[in-house]
Every structure is written in C-alpha cells, then in structure tokens.
C-alpha positions as CSV (number, residue, x, y, z in Angstrom):
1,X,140.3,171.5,183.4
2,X,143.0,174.1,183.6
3,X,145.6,172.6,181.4
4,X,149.6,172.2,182.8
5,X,152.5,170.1,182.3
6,X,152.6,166.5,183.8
7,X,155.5,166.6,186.2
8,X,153.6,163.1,188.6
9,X,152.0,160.0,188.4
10,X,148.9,161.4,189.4
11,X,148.7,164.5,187.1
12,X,149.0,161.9,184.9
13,X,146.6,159.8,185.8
14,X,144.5,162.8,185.5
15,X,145.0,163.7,182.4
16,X,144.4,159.7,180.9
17,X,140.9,160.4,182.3
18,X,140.5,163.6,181.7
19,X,140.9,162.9,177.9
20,X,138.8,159.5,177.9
21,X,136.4,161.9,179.0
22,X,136.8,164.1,175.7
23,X,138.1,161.5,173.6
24,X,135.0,161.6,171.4
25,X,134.8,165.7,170.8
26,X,133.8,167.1,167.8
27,X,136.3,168.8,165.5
28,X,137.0,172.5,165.6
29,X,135.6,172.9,169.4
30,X,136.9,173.7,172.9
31,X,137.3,169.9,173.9
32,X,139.2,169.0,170.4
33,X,141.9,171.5,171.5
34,X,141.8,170.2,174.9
35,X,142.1,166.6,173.5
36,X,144.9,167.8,171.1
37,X,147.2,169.5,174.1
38,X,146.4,166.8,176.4
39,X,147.3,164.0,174.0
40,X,150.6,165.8,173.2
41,X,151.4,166.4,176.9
42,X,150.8,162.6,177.7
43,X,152.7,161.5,174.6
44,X,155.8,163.6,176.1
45,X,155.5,162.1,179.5
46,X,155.1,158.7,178.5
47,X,158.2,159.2,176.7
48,X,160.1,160.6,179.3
49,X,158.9,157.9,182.0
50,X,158.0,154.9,180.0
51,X,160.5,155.0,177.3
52,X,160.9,151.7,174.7
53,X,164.2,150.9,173.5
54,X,164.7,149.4,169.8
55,X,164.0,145.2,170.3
56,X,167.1,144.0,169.3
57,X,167.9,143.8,165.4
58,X,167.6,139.8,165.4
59,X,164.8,139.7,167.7
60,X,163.2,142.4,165.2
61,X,163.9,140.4,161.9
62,X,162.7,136.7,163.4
63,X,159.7,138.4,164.9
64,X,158.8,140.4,161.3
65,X,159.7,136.5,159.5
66,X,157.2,134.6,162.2
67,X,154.8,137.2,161.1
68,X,155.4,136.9,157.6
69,X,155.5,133.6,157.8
70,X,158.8,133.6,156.1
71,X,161.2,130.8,155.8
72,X,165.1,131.0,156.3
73,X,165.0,130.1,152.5
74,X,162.3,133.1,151.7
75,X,164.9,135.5,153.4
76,X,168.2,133.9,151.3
77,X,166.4,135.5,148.3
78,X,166.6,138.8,150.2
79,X,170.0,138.5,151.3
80,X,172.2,135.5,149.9
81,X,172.5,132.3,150.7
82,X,170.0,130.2,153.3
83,X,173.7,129.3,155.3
84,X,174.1,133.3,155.3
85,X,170.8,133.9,157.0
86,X,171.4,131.4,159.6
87,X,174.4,132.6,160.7
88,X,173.1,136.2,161.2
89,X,169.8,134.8,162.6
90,X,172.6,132.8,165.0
91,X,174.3,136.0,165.6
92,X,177.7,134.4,163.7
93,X,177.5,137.2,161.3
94,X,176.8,140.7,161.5
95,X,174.3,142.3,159.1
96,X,176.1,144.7,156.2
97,X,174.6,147.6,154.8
98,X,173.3,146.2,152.1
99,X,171.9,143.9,154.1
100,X,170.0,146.6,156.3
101,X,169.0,147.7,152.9
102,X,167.1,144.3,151.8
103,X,165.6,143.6,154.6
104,X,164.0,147.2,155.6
105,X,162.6,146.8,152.1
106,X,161.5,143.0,152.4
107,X,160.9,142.8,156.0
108,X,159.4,146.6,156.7
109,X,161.7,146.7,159.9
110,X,163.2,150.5,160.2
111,X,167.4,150.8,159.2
112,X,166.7,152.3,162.9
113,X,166.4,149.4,164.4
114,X,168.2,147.2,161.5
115,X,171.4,148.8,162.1
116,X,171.8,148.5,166.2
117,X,174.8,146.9,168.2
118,X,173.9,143.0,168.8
C-alpha cells in the first residue's frame, strides 16, 4: 500500500483495514513502519474529524468519585468542608486553584480539564 495522507472517509476506512491487516508485525520490518505511519496518520485524522472536547469539570470529578467510590465526605478531606463540596458538585461555587490542585492529586482528573468554564 502506497502510503498518503487521509483527506476522505474512505481513505480512511482504508487505512483502519489496512493496519488491522498489519497490526500484528514484527518489530524492525517493512510492516512495523507501515503500522507506525499509518497509525500516526489515523490518529491525526481522527483528531481533525472526530475531535473530543474536555467533559465538563463537574461531570469529570462526579464521574472520577462514582469510580472511586468516593463520598461527598471522602472529597471534604480533599477540599474543606462536606457543605463546600456540595455546592461545587451543585455548581453554587466555582473550584479555586487550590482546589484544582487537590483534586488533580486525589481525583487523577488533569488541571486541563479541572480548570474549564462551567
């Protein structure tokens, strides 16, 4: 397969099956290169037509809590009070820095998406 950049729908397509095809290639050959320049011209499509916004912080931190299964009481040891962490969770209070700070470390969630307009 003569390798080019995916400008349609169907190159793409083409190129999904083309490296399900290769997907399995040994390391150092012809088809690991392939795989290598296919998967990094897919990756750039897909992020030019299938793009994924940051969820929304809240969303983000009661997701990562249902996960955890976390408490609104487990979270007040992160950042203050259990009243504090229901107003932010009821969007009554916007998250401070420090607070982006607490729970990127207790949570895992990125500042990227901590730190977003809600």
């Amino acid at each position: 397969m003569q390798i080019k950049v995916i400008k349609t729908e169907k190159q793409y397509q083409e190129a999904l099956d083309r490296m399900e095809e290769i997907f399995d290639s040994k390391k150092n050959s012809n088809h690991a290169d392939e795989l290598e320049l296919l998967a990094f011209l897919i990756e750039k499509y897909e992020n030019e037509h299938y793009a994924i916004d940051f969820p929304d912080p809240i969303e983000a931190i009661k997701f990562r809590m249902d996960q955890l299964g976390f408490k609104q009481k487990d979270l007040a040891l992160a950042i203050g009070l259990k009243s504090r962490v229901s107003e932010i969770l009821n969007r009554k209070r916007k998250l401070t820095i420090d607070m982006v700070r607490k729970l990127n470390a207790t949570l895992g969630i990125p500042t990227d998406v901590l730190i977003r307009e809600y």
